[in-house]
N, C-alpha and C positions, 0 to 999 in steps of 0.2 A: 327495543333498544335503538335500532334505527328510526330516522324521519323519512330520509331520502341519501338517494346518491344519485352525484353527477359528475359529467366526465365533460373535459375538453373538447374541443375539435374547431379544426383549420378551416371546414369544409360542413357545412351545416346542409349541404343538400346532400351532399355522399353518405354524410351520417343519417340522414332519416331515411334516405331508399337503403340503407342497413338496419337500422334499428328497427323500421316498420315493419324489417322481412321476417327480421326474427321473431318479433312479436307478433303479429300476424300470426305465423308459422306455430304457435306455439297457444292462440285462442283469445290474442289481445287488441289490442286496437292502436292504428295508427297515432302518429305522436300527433299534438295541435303547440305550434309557434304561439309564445304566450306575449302579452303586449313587452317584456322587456328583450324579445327576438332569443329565446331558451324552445328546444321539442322539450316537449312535457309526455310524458308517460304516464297513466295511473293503471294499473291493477293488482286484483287481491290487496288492496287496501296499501301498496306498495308506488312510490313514486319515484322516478326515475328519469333525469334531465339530462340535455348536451348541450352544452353553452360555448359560445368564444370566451378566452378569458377575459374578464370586466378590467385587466390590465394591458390591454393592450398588446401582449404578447405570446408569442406560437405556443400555443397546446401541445401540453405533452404527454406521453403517457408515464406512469409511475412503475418504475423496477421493482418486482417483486408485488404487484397489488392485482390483486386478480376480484374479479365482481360474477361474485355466480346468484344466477340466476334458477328456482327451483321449478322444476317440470311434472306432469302426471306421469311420465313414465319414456321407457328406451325410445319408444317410438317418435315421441314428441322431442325428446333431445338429438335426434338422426336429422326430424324435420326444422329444426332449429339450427341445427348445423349445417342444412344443405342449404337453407334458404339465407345464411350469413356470406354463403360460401358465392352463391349466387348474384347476391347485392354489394360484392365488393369486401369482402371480409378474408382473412385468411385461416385455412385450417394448422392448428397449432400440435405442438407434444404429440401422444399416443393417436388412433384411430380413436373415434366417440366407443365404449364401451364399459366392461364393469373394472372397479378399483376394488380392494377389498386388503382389509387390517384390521387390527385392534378392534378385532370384533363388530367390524361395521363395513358391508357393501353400498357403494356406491353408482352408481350408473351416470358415465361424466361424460362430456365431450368440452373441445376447447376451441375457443376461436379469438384472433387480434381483429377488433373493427377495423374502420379506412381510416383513424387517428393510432392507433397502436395498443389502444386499450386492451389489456387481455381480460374477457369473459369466459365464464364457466357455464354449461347448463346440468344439473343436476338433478340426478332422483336418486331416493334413500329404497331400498331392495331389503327386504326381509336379510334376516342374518344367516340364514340358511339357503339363501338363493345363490 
């Protein structure tokens, strides 16, 4: 369903020693500035940009929009947390740990990058866990 997502930012050097940490942290690979000045992300077949907006004007983040990101497992969503946490990110909502409903666990953590964006990292946990 998706191409890609991309987010704002005021701050294109804060946001990559963010987003690099995360993804790094997580088994992926630093962003590359592409020739129209966007970080470019690609893995697991998924792409992912931070751009100034092409209008001129302050980057914002979206109320209520959250961009999660899916992980192998607790561990790698701890180290995805610490290392956002690290590179200028904020830790958000609950501690990183399990959700669980409507018959489906969760294993989540949250964090606002250095623009405001709130990201999610996720792992899906048997229903029984």
């Amino acid at each position: 369903m998706f191409s890609h997502v991309m987010v704002g930012s005021n701050d294109l050097d804060a946001s990559k020693k963010f987003y690099d940490a995360i993804f790094t942290a997580t088994g992926g690979r630093e962003g590359k500035l592409d020739p129209k000045g966007r970080l470019v992300y690609v893995n697991n077949g998924g792409v992912f940009l931070v751009t100034p907006p092409i209008d001129g004007q302050p980057a914002t983040h979206g109320n209520g929009t959250t961009i999660g990101f899916a992980v192998d497992g607790p561990e790698q969503a701890q180290a995805w947390e610490k290392a956002g946490v690290a590179a200028g990110g904020t830790a958000i909502e609950d501690p990183p740990g399990v959700r669980s409903g409507m018959g489906v666990n969760l294993y989540l953590a949250y964090l606002r990058d250095p623009s405001g964006n709130k990201l999610c990292a996720l792992h899906r946990l048997p229903a029984d866990a």
